[in-house]
ROKOLKE-283013 format. One record per atom (N, C-alpha, C, O): residue in one letter; x negated, y, z. Coordinates in pm, whole numbers, plus 50000, padded with zeros to 5 digits. Example, Ala and Ser with C-alpha at 12.3 -4.5 7.8 and 13.67 -1.06 7.14 Angstrom:
<nodes>
A486814943150780/A487704955050780/A486804967050780/A485764966850846/S487154977550708/S486334989450714/S487105000350787/S486595011450804/
</nodes>
This chain:
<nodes>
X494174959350073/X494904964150184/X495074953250286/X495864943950268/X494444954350377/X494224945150513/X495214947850614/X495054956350701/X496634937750597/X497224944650688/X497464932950833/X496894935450939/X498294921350818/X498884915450931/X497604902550991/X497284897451098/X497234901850865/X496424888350897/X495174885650939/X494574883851045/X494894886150780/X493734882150774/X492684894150680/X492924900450577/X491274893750782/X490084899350689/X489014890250641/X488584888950526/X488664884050754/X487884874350818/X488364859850831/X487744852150905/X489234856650774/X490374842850832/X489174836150832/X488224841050771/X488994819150924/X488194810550963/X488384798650838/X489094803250749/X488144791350822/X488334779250747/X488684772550845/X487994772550947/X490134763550835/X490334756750981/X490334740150928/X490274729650992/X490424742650796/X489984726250726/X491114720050796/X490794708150793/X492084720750849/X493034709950874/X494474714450758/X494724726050727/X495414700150698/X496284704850666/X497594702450727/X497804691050767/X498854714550746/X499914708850805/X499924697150796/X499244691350710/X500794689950892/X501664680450904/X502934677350817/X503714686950816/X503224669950767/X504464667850698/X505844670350778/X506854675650731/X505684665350909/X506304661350973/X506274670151160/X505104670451195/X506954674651240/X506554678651325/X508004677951418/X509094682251378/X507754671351556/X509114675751625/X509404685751656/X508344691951666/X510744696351696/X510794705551761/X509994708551899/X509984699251980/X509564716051922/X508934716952041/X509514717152164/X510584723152170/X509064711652274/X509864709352433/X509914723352488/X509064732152470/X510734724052540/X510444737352684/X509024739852724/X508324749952733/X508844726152748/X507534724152827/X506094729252714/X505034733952755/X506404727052590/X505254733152510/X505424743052492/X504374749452486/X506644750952473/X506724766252446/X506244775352573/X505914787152561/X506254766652721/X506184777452807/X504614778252830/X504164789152865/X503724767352811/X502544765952795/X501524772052725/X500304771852746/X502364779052615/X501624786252532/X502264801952562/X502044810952481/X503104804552688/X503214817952694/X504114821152666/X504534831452720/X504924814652568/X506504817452513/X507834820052584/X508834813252560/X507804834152708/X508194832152785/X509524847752778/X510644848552828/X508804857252700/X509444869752671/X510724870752603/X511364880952579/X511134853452561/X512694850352510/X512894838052470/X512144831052401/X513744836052506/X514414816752510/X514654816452383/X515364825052332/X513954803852293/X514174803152209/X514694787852191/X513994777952212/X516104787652148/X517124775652206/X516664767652038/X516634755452027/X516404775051945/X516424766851817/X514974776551726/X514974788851717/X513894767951671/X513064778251612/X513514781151462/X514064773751381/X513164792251454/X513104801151323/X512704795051244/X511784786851243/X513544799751149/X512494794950996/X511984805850894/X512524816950898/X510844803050793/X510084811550732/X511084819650683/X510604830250644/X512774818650664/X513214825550588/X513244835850674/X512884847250647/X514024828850866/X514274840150948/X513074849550997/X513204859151072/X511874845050940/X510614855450981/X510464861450913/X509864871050962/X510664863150784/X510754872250684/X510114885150686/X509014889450650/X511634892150764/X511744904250793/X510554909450909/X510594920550961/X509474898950939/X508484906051007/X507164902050907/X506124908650911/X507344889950812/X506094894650738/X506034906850636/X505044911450579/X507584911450628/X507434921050525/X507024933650584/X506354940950511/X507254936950679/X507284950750771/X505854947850806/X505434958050860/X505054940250801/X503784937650888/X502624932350825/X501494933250872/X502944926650711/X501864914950625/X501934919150447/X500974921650374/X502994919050421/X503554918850301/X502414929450212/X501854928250104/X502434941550333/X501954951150221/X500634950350152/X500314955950047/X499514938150268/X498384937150186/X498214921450144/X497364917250065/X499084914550205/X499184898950172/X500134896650130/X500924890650203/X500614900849970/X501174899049843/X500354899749744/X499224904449747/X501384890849580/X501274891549487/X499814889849471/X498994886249556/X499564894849278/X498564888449285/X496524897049353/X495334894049367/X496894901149360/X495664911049451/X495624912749595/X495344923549647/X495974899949675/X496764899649809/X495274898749874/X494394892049820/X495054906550002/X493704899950050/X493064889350079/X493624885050180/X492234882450051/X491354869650069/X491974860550036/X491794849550087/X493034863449924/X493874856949880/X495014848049941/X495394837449892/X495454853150043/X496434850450140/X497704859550094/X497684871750082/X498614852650074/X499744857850034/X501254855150126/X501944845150102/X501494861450191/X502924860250307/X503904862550261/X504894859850329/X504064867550146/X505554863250042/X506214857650005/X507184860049933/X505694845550064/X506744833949986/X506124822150051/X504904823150068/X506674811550092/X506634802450204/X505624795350119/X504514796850170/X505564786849986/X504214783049935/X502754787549980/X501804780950024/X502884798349959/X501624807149960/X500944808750085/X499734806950095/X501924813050213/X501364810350318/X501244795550371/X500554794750472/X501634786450334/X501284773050375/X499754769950304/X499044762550372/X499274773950201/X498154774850103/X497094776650214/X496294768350260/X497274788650244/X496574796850341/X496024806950248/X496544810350142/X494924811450297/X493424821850248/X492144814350118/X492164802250093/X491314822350062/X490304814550042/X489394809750160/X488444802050146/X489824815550289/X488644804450349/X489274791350433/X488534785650514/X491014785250407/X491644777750445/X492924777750479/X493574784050395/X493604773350570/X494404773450625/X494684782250715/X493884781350808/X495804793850735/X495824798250849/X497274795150954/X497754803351033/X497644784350935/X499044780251005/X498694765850990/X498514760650880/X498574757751139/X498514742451128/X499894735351189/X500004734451311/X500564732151134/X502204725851197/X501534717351343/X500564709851336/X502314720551471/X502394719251561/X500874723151680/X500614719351794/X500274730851599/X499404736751666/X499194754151656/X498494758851566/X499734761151739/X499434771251714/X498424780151760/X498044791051718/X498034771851872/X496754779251941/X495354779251824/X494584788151787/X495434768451799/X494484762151608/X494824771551557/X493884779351574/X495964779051475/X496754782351397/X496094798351344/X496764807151397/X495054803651261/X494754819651286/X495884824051291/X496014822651412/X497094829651249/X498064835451246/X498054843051415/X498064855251430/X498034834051520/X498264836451597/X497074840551662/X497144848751753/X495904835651622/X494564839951702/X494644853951656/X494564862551744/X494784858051530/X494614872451495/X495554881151543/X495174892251580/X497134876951550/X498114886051621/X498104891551787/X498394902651833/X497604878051862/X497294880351987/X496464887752012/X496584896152101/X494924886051904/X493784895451936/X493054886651983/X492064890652044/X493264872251971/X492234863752074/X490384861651962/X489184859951985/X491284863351844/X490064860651755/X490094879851713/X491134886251727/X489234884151680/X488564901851672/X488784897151512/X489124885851478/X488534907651429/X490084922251426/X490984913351452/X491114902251402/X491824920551561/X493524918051584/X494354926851481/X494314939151473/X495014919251413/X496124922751322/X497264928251383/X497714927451497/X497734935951246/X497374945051166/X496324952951189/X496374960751284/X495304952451115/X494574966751117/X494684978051165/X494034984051251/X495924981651079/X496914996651162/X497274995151283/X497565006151330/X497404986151362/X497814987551489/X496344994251594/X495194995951553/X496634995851671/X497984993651752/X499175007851727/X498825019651735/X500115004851708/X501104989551784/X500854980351667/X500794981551544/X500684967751783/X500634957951680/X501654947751713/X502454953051788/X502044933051685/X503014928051672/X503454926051869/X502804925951974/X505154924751819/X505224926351934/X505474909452025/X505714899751954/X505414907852151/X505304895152225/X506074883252147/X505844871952103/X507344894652159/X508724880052095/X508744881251950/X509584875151884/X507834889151895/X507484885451777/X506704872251733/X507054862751663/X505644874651792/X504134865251845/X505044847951874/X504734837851810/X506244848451990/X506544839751986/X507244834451956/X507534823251999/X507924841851847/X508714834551724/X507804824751631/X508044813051601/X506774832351598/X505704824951559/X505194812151566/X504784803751486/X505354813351718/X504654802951800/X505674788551790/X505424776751765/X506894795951822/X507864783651803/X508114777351688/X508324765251691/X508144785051552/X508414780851444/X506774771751387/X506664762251310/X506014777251440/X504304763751404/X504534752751456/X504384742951383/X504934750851592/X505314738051676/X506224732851641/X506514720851652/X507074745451572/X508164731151538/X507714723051373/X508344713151336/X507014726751322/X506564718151231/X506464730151060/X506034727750948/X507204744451131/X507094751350999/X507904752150938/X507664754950821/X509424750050982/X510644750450870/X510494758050771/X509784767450805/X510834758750654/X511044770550536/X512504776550574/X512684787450627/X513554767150536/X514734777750595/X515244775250427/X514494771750336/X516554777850418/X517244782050291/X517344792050263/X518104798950331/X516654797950150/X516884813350080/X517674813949993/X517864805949901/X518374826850026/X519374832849966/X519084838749820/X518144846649806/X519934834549701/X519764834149594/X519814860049583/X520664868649607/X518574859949542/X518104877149547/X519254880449434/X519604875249328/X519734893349521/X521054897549389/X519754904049311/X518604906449346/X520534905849183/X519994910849072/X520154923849046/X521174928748999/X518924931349084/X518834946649116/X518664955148947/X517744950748877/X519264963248906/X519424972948805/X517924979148777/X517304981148882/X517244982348663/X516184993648699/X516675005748722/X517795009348683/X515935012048781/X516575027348757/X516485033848665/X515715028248587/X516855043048625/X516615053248514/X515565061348562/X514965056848660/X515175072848514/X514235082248550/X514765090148616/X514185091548724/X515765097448601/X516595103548726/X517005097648851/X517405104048948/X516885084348843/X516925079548979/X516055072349036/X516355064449126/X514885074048993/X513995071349084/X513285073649203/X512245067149195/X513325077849276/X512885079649410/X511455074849465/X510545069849400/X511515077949612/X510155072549704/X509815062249686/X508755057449647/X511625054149742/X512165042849775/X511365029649660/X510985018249686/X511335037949521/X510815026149404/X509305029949423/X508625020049395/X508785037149448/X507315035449408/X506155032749598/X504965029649598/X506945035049716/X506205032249760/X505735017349791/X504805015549870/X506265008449740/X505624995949736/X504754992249641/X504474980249640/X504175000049551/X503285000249463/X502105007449537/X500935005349506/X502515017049646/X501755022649723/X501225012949800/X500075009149820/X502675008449854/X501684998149972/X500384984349966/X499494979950038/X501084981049806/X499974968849773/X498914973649708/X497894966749710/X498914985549641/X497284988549608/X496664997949616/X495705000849544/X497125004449706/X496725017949741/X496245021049895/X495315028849916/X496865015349988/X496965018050105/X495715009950194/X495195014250298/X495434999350137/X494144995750187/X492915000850232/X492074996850312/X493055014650132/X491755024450192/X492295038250226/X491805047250294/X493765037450140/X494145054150227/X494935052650372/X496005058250391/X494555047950429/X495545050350548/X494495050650682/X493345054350658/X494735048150779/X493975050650901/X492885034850912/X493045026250825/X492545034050949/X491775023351002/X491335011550860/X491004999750867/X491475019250757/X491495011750610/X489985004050579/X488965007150641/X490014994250481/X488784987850470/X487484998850472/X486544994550540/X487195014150401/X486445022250387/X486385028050562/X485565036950584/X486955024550642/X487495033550745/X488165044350760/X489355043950729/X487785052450794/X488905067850764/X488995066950644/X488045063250575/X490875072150567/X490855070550436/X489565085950347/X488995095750393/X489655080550226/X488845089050156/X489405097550122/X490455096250060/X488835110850156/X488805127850148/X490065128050249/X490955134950199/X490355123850346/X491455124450475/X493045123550399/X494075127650454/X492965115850230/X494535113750188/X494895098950228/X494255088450219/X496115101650273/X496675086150326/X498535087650274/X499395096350287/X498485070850197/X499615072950133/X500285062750218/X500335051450170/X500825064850340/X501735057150409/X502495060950422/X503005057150528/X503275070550349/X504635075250407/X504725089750324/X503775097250303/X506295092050276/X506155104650170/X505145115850197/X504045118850152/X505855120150276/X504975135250349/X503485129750376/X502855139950402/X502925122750381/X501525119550376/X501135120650202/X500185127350161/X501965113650124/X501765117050000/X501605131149920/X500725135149844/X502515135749956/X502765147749936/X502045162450018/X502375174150005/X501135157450091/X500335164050208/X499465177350090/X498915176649980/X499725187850183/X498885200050089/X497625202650201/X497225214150179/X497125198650272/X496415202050389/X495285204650364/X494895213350441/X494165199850259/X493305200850181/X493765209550046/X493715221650023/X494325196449952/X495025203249824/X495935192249809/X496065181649869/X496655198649696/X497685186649653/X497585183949546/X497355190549444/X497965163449586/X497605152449495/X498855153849439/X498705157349322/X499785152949461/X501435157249396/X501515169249388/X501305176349486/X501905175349244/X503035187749210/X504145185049160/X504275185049038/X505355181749257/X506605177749219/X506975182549074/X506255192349057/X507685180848967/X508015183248848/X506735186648735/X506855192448627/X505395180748799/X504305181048714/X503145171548643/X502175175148577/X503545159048676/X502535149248687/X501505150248614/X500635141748635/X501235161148502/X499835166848465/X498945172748532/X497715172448523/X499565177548592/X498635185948706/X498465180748840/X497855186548929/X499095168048850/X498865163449032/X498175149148974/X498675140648901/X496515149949050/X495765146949062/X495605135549081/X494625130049033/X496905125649190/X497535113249189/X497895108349059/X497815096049067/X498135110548980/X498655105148827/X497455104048793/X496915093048806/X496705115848739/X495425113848677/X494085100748707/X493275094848635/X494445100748864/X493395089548895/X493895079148835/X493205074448745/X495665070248874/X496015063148791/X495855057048700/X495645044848702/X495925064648591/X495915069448458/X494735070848356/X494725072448234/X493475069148474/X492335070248398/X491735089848350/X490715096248376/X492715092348290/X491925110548270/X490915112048372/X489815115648332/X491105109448526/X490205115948606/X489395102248634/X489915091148620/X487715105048685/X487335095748698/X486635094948858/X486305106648879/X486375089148945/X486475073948924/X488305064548947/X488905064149054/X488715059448836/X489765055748839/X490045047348943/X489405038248997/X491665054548971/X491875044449097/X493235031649070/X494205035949006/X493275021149103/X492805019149314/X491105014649243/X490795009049137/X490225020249362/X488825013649344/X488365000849350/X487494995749280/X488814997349412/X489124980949442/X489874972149367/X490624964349426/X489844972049291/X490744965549241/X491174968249086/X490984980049060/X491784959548951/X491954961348799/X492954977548826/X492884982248940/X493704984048734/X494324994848726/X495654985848722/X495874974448681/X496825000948811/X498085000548806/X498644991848671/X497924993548572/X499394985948658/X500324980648509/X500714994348479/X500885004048553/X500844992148307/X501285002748217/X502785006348314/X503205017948320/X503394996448374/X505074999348407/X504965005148517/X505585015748529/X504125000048637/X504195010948714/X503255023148754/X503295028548864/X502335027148642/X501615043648586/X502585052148577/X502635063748618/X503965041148475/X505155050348439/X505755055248555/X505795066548603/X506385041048603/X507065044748719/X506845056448810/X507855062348850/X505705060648848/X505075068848924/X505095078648839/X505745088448878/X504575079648726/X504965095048652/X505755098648654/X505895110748671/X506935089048636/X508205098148605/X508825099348734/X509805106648722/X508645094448881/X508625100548975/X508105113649006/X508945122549018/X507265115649016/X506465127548983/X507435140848925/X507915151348969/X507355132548788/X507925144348676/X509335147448689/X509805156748623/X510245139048787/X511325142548836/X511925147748970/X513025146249021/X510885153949006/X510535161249131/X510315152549279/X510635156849390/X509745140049252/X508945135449358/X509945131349425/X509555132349541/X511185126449428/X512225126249498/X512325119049638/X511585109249635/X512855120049739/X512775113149837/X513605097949849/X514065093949742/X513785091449937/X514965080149921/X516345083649923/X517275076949878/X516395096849988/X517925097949954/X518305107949830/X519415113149819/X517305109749743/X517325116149586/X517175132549576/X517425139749479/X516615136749733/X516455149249685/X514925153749683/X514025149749758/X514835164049570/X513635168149499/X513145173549602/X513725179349693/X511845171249585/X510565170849692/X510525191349646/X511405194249565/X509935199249674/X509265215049671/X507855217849616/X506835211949651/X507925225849540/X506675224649463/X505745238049589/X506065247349664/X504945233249560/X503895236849707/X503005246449654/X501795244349655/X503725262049583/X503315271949531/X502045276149596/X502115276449719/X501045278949550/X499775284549612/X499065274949691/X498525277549799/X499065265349643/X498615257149716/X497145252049590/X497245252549468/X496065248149660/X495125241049584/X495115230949509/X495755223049578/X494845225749420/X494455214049327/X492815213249267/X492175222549219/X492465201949282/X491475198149197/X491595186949091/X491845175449126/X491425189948978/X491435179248850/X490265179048767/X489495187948731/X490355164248740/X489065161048608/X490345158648494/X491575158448490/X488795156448381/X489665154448271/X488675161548163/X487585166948180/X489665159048015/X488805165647926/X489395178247885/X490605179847870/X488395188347864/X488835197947772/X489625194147664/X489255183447614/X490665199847607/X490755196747459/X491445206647406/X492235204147315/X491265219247451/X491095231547389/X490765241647464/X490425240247582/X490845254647395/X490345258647496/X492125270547559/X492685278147480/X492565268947697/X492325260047782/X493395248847825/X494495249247882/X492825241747790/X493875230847816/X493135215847870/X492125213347804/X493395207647956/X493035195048025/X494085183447993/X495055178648052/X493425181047870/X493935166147817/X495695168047811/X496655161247846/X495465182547743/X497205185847739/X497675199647819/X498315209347776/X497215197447928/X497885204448087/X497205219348045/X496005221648059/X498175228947990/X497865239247995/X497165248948114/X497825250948216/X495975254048102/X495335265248188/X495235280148192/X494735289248126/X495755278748273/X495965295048327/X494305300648356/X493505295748436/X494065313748251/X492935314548310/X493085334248315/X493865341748255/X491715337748435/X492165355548390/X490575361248467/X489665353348495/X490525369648482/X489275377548486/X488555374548564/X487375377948557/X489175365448690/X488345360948812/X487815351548802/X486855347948870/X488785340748645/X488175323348650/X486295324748674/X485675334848641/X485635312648738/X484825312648668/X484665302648619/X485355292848645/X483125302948487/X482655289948352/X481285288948465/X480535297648510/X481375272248490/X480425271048521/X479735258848368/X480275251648285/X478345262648404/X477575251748301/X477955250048179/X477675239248128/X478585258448110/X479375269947999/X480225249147940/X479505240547888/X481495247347965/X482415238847944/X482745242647837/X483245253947829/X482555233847708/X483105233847571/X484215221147558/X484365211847637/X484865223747444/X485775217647406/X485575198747414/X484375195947407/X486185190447424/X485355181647471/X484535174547543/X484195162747539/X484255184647618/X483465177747820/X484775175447891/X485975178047897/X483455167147956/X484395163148078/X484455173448168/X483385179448175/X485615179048262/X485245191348320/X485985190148507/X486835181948543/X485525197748569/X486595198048721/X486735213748722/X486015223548707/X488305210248752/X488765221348739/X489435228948931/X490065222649016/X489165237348935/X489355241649052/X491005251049098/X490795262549137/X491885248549095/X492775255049033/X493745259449182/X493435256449297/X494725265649149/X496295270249243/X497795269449146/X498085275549044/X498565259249225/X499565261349185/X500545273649168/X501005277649275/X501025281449040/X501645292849062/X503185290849043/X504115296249104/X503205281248938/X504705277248962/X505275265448903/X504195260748869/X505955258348870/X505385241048872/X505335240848756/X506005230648740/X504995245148624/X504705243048552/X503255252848506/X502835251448391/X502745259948575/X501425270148543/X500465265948675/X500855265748791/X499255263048633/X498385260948728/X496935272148723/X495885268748669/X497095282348774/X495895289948760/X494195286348792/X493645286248902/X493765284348695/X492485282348718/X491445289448819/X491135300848784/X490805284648941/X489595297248951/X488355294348890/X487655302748832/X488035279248907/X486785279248854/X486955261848793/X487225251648857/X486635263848627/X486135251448542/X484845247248530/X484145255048465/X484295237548572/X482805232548595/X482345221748460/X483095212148446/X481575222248395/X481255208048318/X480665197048375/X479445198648387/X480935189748402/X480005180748487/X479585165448376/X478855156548419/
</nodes>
């Protein structure tokens, strides 16, 4: 997921400075820094809140792109595998800023435009010149897990955002996301417009789990090792507790609506568990026995019955 930075970062082979003065009037206005007086520069702690909204989601942890990570003040001082992208007291040098401005092609974020905004850019600008403060961070209160009843959007779309969203969203490494699903935002998740990848209170039958999860193949994210066992769960039991939103109310099961699933037979009819509804209209294609792998063509009838029209062996 290519989001604030870097795709392409340069190798700039220089390393910060140890050391850097605050910057003059006279250097901040030189470089454009003109859209807000900045009497004292920021530090990595006070930028934070724009690498997370802007960078975070594909330059984190450990699958971060080109191995550039904006999470944590180490990591971006590291830079990318192809170098450095922040040189203390140079920011015109600096990619961070060649890519935000647009002076170096792709201009970051990807998703933009809109992309970062001026007095964003020259917060930036001030805090490189001034040598890169880190800033003192605040000791993170110590957050509860949730239970399964309280899980929400709120817990799983950041699992969305770091390994998923790279190719489902608009302008993603594949380009348009694949089969037009894009998980940036609930109601995109939850989108029936084609068919639906979510059946709130079903995670057997919504098609999002299964890729997960392996049953369906080709397992997703494509790019990349599979979800952790903790958050497969996490997401199931979202799912299986009606998809909930951030403020905890259950998502609507999207009656009559389409689904497509792989998976195995393992009786007859059932998909690796997920009972099938079948009746005079189904059709058998390529006669599916117990044990194939099969795609199943189906309609939600009510969140726990999924009517089959047509089972394929493939």
């Amino acid at each position: 997921m290519r989001c604030a930075l870097v795709t392409l970062i340069f190798g700039l082979g220089v390393e910060p400075s140890a050391k850097v003065n605050n910057p003059t009037p006279q250097q901040i206005s030189s470089l454009g820094v003109t859209n807000q007086q900045i009497s004292e520069p920021p530090t990595y702690v006070e930028l934070q809140p724009i690498f997370i909204r802007s960078c975070n989601a594909c330059h984190s942890g450990p699958f971060a792109s080109k191995g550039l990570a904006t999470d944590s003040y180490a990591s971006l001082i590291k830079g990318s595998s192809s170098g450095p992208v922040v040189i203390a007291g140079n920011p015109q040098g600096s990619a961070l800023i060649q890519r935000t401005t647009g002076k170096v092609q792709p201009q970051m974020p990807l998703t933009g435009p809109p992309f970062l905004a001026d007095t964003e850019i020259n917060l930036f600008t001030s805090w490189i010149l001034a040598g890169m403060p880190q800033g003192q961070e605040a000791t993170p209160p110590v957050t509860p897990q949730p239970t399964s009843d309280e899980i929400t959007y709120a817990n799983v779309a950041p699992i969305f955002a770091q390994r998923c969203m790279q190719c489902h969203r608009e302008n993603g490494i594949m380009g348009p996301p694949p089969e037009g699903y894009q998980l940036m935002s609930l109601k995109q998740t939850l989108s029936i417009a084609d068919r639906a990848r979510v059946v709130p209170g079903n995670a057997q039958a919504s098609e999002l789990i299964r890729r997960i999860n392996g049953l369906a193949k080709p397992r997703m994210p494509l790019n990349g090792p599979p979800l952790t066992p903790d958050e497969i769960e996490l997401i199931t039991q979202w799912v299986d507790n009606g998809a909930r939103d951030p403020a905890g109310r259950s998502s609507s099961i999207p009656i009559g609506a389409k689904v497509r699933l792989h998976g195995n037979l393992s009786e007859l009819w059932s998909l690796d568990g997920l009972r099938l509804d079948v009746n005079s209209a189904t059709r058998f294609d390529d006669t599916p026995r117990i044990g194939d792998y099969v795609q199943v063509r189906a309609r939600i009838t009510t969140q726990k019955s999924i009517l089959a029209e047509r089972i394929r062996r493939r």
